[in-house]
N, C-alpha and C positions, 0 to 999 in steps of 0.2 A: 533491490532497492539500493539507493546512495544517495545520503545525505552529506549536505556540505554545508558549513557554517562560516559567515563573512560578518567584518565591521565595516559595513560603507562611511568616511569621512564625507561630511556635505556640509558646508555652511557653517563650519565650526562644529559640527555634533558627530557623534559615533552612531551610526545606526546597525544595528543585526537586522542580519540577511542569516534565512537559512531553505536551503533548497532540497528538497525531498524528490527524486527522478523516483519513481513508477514504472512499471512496464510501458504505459502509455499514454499517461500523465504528468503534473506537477502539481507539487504542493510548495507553496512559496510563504515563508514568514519573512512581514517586514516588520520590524519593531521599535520598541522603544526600551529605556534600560531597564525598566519594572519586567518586560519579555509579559506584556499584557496578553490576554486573546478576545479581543470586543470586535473581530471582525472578522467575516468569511463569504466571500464571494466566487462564486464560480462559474466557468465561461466554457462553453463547448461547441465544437464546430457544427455546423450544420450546413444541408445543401445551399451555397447562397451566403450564407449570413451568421453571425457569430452568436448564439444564444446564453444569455448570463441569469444568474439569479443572486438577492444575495442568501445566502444560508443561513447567517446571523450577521445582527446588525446594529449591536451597543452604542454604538455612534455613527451617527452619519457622516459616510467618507467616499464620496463618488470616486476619487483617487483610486482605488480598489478596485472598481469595475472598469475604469477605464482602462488600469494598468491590465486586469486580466483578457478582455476583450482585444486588448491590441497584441496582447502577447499568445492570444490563440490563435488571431489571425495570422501572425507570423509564423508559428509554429505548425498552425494547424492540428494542436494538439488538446485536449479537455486544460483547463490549468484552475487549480484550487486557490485563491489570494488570502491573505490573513494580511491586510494592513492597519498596524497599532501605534500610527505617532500621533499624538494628541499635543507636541507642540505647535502653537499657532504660527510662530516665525519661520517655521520650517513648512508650515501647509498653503501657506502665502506664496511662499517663491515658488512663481510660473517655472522654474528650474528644476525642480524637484520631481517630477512626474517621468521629464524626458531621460533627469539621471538616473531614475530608478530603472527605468527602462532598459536603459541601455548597458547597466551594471548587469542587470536579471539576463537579458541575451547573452552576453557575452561570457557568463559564468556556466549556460544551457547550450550554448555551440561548442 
């Protein structure tokens, strides 16, 4: 296993990122400064089609599933999500999803 621990800058805020590699998984914290855990979703490949559930779900945050389901289908790999920003100005911006994204790849290639 290796974990790795990041501060994504967005919008003015610090966010932790922490990424846990698996033999042949992921485990992904997105967070907030309290480092909450009100969220867990997880997505796994299947023939065809990307299958998710959420695990636990303190707050409703489709952000989470989307982010995991897209990030199976790329990988092709099971991926665990815990997304915990509970800022409103920061879950508004249409930006926020595609950066998370593309931070999460690039940190897993």
């Amino acid at each position: 296993m290796k974990n790795q621990n990041y501060i994504l800058s967005f919008s003015n805020h610090d966010i932790p990122l922490q990424v846990l590699t698996m033999k042949d998984s992921y485990y992904i914290y997105i967070g907030n400064s309290n480092m909450s855990f009100d969220n867990l979703d997880m997505s796994i490949p299947t023939l065809g089609y990307v299958a998710s559930s959420d695990l636990i779900d303190d707050i409703p945050n489709s952000y989470s599933k989307i982010i995991s389901q897209s990030l199976t289908q790329k990988l092709n790999k099971p991926i665990f999500l815990s997304m915990n920003i509970n800022d409103v100005t920061l879950l508004v911006n249409p930006m926020l999803v595609p950066f998370l994204e593309e931070k999460i790849l690039s940190v897993l290639n």
